[in-house]
PAKEMAR-226620 format. One record per residue (C-alpha): residue in one letter; x, y, z. Coordinates in Angstrom, 1 decimal, decimal comma. Last residue first. Layout:
PAKEMAR-226620
ATOM r      X      Y      Z
ATOM A      X      Y      Z
...
This chain:
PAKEMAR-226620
ATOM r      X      Y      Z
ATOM X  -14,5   59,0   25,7
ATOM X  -17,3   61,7   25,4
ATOM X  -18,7   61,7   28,4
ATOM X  -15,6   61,4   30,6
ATOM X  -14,9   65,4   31,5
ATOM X  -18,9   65,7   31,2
ATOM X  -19,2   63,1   34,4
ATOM X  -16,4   65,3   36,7
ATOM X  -18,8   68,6   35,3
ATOM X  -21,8   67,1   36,4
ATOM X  -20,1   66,6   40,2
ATOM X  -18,9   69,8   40,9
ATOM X  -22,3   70,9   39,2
ATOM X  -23,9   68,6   42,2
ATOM X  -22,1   70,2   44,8
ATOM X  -22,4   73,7   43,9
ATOM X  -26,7   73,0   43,1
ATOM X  -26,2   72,0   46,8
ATOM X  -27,4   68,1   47,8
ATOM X  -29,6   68,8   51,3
ATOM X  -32,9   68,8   49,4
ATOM X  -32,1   65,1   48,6
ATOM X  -34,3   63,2   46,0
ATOM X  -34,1   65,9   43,3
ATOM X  -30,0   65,7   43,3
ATOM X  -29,6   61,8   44,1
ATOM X  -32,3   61,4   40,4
ATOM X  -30,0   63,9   38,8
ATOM X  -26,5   61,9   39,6
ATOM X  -27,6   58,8   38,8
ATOM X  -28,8   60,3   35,4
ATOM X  -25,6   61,6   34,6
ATOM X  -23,3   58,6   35,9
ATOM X  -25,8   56,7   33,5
ATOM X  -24,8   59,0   30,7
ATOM X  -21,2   58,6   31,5
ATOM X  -21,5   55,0   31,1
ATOM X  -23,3   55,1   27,8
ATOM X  -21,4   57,4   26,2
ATOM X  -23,0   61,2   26,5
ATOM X  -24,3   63,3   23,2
ATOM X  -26,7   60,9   22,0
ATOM X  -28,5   60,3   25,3
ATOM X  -27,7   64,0   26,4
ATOM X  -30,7   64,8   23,5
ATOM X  -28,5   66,8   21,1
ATOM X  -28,8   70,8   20,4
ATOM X  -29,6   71,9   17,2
ATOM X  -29,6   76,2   17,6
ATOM X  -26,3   76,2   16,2
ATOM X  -26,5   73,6   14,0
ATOM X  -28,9   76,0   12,1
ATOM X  -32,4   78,5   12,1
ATOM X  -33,9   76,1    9,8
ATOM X  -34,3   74,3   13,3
ATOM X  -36,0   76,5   14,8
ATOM X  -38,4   77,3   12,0
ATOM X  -39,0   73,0   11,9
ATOM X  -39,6   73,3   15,5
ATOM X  -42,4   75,9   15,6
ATOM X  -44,1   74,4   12,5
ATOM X  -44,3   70,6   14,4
ATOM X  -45,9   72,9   17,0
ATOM X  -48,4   74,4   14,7
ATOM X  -49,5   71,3   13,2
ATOM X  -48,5   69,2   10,4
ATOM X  -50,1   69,7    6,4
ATOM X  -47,6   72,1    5,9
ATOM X  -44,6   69,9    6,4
ATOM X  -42,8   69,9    3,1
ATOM X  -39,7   67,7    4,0
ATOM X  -36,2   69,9    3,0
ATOM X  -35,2   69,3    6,5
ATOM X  -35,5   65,5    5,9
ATOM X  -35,6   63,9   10,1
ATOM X  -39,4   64,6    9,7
ATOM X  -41,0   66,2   12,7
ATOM X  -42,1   64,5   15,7
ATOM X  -45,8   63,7   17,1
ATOM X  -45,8   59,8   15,1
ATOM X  -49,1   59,9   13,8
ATOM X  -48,3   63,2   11,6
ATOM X  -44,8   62,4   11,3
ATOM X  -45,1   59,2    9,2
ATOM X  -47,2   61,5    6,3
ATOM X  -44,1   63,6    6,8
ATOM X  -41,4   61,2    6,4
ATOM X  -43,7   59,6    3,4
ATOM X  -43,5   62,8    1,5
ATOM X  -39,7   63,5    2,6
ATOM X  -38,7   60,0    1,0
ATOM X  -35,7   58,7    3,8
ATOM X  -38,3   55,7    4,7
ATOM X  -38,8   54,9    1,4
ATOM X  -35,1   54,4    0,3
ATOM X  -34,2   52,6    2,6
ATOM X  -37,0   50,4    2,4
ATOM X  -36,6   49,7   -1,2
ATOM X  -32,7   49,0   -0,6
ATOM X  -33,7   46,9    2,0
ATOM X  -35,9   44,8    0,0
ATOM X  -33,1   44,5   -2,9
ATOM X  -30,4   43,2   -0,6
ATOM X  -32,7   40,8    1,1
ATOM X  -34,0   39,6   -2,3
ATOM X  -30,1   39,0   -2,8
ATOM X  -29,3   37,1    0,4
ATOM X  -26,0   38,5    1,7
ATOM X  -27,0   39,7    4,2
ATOM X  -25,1   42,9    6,5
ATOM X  -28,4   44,0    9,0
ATOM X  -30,1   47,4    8,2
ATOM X  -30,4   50,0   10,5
ATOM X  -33,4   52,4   10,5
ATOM X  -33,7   55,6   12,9
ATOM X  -35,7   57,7   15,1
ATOM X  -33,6   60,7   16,4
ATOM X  -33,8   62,7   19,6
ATOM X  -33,0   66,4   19,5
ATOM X  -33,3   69,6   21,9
ATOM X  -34,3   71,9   19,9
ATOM X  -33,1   75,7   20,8
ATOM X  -34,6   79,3   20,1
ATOM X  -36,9   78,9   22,1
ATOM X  -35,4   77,9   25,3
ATOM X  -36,7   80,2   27,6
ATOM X  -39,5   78,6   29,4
ATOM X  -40,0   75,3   27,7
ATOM X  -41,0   75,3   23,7
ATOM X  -44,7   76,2   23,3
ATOM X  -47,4   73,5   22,8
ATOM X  -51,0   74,1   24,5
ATOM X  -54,6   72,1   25,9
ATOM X  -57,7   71,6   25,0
ATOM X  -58,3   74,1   22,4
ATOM X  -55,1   75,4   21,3
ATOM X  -54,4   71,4   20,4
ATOM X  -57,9   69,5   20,6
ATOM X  -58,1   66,3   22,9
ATOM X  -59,6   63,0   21,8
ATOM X  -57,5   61,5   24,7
ATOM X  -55,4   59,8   22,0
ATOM X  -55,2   62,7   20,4
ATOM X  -53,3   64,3   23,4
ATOM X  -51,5   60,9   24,1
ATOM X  -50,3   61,3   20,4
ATOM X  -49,4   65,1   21,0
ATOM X  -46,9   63,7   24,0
ATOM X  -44,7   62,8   21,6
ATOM X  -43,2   65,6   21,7
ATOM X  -41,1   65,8   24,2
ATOM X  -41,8   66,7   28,3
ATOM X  -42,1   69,2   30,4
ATOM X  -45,4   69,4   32,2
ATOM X  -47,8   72,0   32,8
ATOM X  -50,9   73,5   34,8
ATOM X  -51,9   70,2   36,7
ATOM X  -55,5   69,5   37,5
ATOM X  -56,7   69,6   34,6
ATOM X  -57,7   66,3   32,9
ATOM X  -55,0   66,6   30,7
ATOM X  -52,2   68,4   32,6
ATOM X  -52,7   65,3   35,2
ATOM X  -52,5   62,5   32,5
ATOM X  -49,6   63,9   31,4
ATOM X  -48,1   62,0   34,6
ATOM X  -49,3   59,1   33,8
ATOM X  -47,7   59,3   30,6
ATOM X  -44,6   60,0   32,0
ATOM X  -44,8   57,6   34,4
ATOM X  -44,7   57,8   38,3
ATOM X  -41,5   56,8   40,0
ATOM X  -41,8   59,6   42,9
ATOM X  -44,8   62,5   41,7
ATOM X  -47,4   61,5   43,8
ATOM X  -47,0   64,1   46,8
ATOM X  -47,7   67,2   43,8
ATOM X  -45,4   69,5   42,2
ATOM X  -44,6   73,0   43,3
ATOM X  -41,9   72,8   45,8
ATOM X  -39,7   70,9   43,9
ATOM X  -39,1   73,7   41,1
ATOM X  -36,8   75,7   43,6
ATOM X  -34,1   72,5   43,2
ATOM X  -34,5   72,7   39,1
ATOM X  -33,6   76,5   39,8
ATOM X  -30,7   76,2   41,1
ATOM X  -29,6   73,2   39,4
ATOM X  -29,3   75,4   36,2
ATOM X  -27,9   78,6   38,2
ATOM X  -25,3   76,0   38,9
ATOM X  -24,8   75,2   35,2
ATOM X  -24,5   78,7   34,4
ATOM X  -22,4   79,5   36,4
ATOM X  -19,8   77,1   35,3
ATOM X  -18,5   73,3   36,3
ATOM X  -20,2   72,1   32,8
ATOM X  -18,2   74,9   30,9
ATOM X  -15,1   74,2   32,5
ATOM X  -15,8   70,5   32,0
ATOM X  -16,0   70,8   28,1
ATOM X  -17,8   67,9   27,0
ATOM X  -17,6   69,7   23,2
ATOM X  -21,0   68,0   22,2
ATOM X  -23,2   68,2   25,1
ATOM X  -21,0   70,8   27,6
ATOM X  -19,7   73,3   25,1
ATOM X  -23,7   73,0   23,2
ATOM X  -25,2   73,6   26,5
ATOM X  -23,5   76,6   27,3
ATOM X  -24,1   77,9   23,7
ATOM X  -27,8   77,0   23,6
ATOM X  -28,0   79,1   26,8
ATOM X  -27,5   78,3   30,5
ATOM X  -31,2   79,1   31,8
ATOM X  -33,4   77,8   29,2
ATOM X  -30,8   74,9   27,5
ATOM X  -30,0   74,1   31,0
ATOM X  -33,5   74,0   32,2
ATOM X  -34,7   72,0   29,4
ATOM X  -31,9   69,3   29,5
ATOM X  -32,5   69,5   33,4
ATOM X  -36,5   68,7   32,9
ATOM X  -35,8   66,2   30,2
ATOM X  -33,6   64,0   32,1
ATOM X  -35,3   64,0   36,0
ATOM X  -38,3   62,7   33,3
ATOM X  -36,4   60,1   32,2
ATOM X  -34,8   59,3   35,1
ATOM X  -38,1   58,8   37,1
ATOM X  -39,5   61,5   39,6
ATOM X  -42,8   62,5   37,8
ATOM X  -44,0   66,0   36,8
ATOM X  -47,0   67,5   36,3
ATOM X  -45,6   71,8   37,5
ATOM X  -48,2   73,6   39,0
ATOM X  -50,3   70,9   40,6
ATOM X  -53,9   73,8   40,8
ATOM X  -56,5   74,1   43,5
ATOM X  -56,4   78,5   42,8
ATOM X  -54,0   78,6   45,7
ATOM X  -51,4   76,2   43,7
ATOM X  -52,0   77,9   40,4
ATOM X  -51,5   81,9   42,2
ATOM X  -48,1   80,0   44,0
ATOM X  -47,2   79,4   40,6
ATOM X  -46,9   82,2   38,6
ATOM X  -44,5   84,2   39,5
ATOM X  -41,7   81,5   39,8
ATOM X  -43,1   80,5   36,2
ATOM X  -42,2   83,6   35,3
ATOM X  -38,8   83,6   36,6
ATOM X  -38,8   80,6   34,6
ATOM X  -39,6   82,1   31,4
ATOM X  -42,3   82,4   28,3
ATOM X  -44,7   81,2   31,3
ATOM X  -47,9   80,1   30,4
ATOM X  -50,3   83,2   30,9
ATOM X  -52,7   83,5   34,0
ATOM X  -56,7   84,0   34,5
ATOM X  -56,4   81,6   36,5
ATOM X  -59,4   79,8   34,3
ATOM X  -58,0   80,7   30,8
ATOM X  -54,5   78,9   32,5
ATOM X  -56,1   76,0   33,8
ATOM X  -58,6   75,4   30,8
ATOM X  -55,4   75,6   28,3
ATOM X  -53,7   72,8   30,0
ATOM X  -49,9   73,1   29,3
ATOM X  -47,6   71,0   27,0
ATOM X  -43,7   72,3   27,6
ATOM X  -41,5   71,4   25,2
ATOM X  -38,2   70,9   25,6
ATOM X  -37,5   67,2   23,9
ATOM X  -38,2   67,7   20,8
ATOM X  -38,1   64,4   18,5
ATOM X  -36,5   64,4   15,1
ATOM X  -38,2   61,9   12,5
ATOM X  -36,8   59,3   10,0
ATOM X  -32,9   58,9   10,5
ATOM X  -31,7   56,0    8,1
ATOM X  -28,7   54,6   10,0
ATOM X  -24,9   53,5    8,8
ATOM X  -23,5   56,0    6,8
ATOM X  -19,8   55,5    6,3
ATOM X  -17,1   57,4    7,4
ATOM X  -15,4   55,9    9,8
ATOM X  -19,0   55,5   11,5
ATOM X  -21,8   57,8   10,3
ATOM X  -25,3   57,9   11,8
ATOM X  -24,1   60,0   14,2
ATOM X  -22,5   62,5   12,4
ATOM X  -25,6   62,8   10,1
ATOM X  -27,6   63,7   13,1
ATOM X  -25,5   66,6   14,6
ATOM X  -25,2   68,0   11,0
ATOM X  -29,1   68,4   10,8
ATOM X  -30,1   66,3    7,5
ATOM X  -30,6   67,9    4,0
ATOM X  -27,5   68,8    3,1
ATOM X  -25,1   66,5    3,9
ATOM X  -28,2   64,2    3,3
ATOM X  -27,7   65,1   -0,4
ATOM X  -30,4   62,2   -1,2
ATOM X  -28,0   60,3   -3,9
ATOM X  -25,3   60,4   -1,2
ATOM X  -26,7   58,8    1,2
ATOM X  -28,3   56,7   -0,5
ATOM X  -25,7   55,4   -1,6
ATOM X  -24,1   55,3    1,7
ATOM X  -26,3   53,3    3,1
ATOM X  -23,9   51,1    5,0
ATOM X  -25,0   47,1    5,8
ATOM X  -24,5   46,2    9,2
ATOM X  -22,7   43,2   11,3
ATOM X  -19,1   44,4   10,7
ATOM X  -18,5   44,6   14,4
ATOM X  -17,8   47,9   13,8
ATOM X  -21,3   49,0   12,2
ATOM X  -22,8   46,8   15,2
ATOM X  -21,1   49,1   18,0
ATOM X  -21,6   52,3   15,8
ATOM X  -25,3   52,1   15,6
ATOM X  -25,3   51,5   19,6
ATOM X  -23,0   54,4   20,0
ATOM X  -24,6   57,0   18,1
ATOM X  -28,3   56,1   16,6
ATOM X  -30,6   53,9   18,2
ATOM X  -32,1   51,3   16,3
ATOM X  -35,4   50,8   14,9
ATOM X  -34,7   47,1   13,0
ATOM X  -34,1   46,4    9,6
ATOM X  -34,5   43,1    7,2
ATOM X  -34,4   41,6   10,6
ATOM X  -31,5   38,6   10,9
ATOM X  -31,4   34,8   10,8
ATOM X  -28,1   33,7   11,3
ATOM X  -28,3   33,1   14,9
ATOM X  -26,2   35,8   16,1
ATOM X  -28,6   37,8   14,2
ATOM X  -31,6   36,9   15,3
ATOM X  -30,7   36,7   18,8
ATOM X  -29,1   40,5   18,9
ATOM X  -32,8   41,8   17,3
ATOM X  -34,8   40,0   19,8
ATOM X  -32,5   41,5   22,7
ATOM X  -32,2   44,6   21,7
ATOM X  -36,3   44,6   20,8
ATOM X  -36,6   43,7   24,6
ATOM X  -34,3   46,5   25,9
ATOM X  -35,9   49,1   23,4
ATOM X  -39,8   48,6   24,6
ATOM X  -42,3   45,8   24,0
ATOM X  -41,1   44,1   20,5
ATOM X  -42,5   44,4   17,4
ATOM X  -42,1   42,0   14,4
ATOM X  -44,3   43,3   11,3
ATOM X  -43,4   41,7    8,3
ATOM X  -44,5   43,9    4,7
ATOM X  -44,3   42,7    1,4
ATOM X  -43,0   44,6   -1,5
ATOM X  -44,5   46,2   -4,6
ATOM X  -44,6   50,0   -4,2
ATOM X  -47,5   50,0   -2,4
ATOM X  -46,8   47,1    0,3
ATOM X  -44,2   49,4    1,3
ATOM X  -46,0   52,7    1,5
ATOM X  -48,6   50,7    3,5
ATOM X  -46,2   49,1    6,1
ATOM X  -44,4   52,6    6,7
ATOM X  -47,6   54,2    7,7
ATOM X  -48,2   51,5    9,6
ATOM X  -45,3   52,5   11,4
ATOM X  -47,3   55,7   12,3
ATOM X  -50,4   54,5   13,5
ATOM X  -48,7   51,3   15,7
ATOM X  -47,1   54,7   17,3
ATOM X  -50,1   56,5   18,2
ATOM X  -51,9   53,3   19,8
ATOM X  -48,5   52,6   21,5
ATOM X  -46,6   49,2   19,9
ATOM X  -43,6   51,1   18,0
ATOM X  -41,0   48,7   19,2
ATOM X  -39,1   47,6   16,3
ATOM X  -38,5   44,8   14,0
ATOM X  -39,0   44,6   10,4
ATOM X  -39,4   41,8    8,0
ATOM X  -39,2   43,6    4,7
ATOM X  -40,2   40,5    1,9
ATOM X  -39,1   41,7   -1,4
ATOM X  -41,8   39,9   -3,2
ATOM X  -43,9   37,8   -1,0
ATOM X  -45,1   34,2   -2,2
ATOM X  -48,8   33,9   -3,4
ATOM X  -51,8   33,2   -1,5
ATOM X  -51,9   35,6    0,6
ATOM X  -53,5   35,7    4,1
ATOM X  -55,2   38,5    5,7
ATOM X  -52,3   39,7    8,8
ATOM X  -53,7   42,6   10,8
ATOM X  -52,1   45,5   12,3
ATOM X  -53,5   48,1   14,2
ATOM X  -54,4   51,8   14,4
ATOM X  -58,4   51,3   13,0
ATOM X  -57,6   49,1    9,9
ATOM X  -53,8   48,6    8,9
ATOM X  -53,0   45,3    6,6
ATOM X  -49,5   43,1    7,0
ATOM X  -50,0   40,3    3,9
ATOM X  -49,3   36,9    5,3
ATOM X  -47,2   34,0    3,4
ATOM X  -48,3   30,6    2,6
């Protein structure tokens, strides 16, 4: 007896069935937040729709789904697909021979044509498609608490010298200026923002996809670390090793005026039951408008060869790249669909933004450094940021010396 996934109030619920699933899609990922369970459920409907049967296997975070996924596999029993990260880990299994391409699809949904260039080069290894992209996340936004800024009186800042301007007014008027929380991850976002603000889309394009160390050892750059060094002065005593959602937590009860961060914040917005140009604002960060930063969300498919595995990742595949069901997916999930020809009227004003930035071309795409850096120099990367904020006596020359020694080895 086999058990039928259902969705009622943002979870899943298994109702038994009495007869035997039809293109059973056991799926593993690690979509377990209120607003995430939402959108993959999204996914398990669509499914069950069109005939097939539905598996849900999550797992708490990437590094436990890794390690559920690997077991499963090397044990002969592997995911009909699993949320996987596109770039090096894709191309790890694709060379190991352990996944299945989708180049049909592909081909029969013009993705040369229809996907940012940046993300249909990651998905493909020796030319082959490996990974079914279904959303593109911003990571330079900057959420801000509309009550803060109606109540000061002041404007979010369209730049950083604004920003500068503005802040000691929020301070002296009982406000954090800048939410922000000392991890790697959000060390990551904040320089990725600044660069992109400060350097330019072209500066950050020479050092995240070319890895030119010239470029990385330049001006620019140490203008970039300039200004992430003035920016410690105006967040708050709690900000070491707190959590991004923790620290959204301050821009949404008001006491902090903004906070950096991607996308996905809407969902703890909503989650909140907070309005959007009501509650609280979306604008790219401070001067990098005309960029978009990317992260992907993406299906593999483990190599079977059972045939009613065949079939139910076919069906899958192909629902998860439909631009309707992208969009639908979207809504829950904060992001935009990964389809650039996805009709996305019914999304907010943000998702809006990003999709005219993006239909502006590759050369306002910019990749998350997670895609654009191997894993090693990556690491190097966010070593390097977390020393940087945690030692006032580091100079924005010494630490681009150092960025651009990590960009010369980020692409090998």
């Amino acid at each position: 007896m086999f058990g039928r996934v259902c969705f009622a109030a943002g979870v899943f619920a298994t109702v038994a069935s009495f007869s035997a699933p039809a293109q059973q899609a056991d799926v593993i990922h690690y979509w377990t937040s209120g607003g995430e369970s939402r959108a993959i459920a999204v996914f398990a409907h669509e499914y069950e729709k069109r005939g097939g049967k539905w598996l849900d296997d999550p797992a708490v975070g990437p590094q436990a789904e890794n390690s559920l996924a690997m077991n499963r596999i090397a044990g002969g029993n592997p995911p009909t697909a699993m949320q996987w990260q596109t770039g090096d880990p894709t191309r790890e299994l694709a060379e190991q021979g352990l996944l299945a391409n989708v180049d049909w699809l592909a081909k029969a949904g013009d993705w040369k044509q229809n996907l940012p260039p940046l993300m249909l080069e990651k998905a493909t290894v020796d030319g082959h498609v490996y990974s079914a992209p279904v959303d593109i996340h911003g990571t330079n936004w900057m959420f801000y608490s509309t009550k803060v800024f109606r109540q000061t009186g002041l404007q979010p800042p369209k730049t950083w010298d604004e920003f500068f301007a503005e802040a000691p007014k929020l301070q002296a008027a009982g406000y954090i200026p800048l939410a922000f929380g000392a991890n790697a991850q959000q060390e990551s976002w904040l320089f990725m923002s600044l660069l992109a603000g400060t350097g330019g889309s072209d500066l950050y394009r020479a050092v995240s996809i070319d890895h030119d160390p010239k470029a990385a050892a330049s001006a620019g750059v140490e203008a970039t670390f300039k200004v992430m060094a003035r920016l410690r002065q105006y967040v708050d005593a709690g900000s070491p090793n707190r959590k991004w959602n923790d620290t959204l937590a301050l821009v949404e009860t008001n006491k902090a005026a903004l906070m950096i961060v991607g996308d996905w914040a809407k969902g703890d917005f909503s989650a909140a039951n907070l309005t959007l140009d009501k509650d609280y604002g979306c604008e790219l960060a401070p001067g990098s408008g005309d960029s978009y930063i990317m992260a992907f969300d993406a299906f593999v498919f483990p190599k079977t060869d059972k045939p009613d595995q065949i079939q139910a990742q076919h069906k899958l595949a192909e629902l998860v790249m439909d631009p309707a069901v992208q969009v639908e997916f979207t809504r829950y999930k904060g992001s935009i669909p990964a389809l650039l020809n996805a009709n996305i009227g019914v999304l907010d004003r943000c998702a809006k933004q990003a999709q005219q930035v993006m239909a502006k071309g590759p050369s306002h795409q910019l990749l998350n450094f997670l895609l654009a850096f191997t894993p090693d120099s990556y690491g190097q990367y966010i070593d390097l940021l977390g020393q940087y904020w945690a030692n006032p006596e580091m100079t924005a020359a010494d630490a681009t010396k150092k960025f651009a020694a990590i960009v010369a080895t980020a692409g090998n």
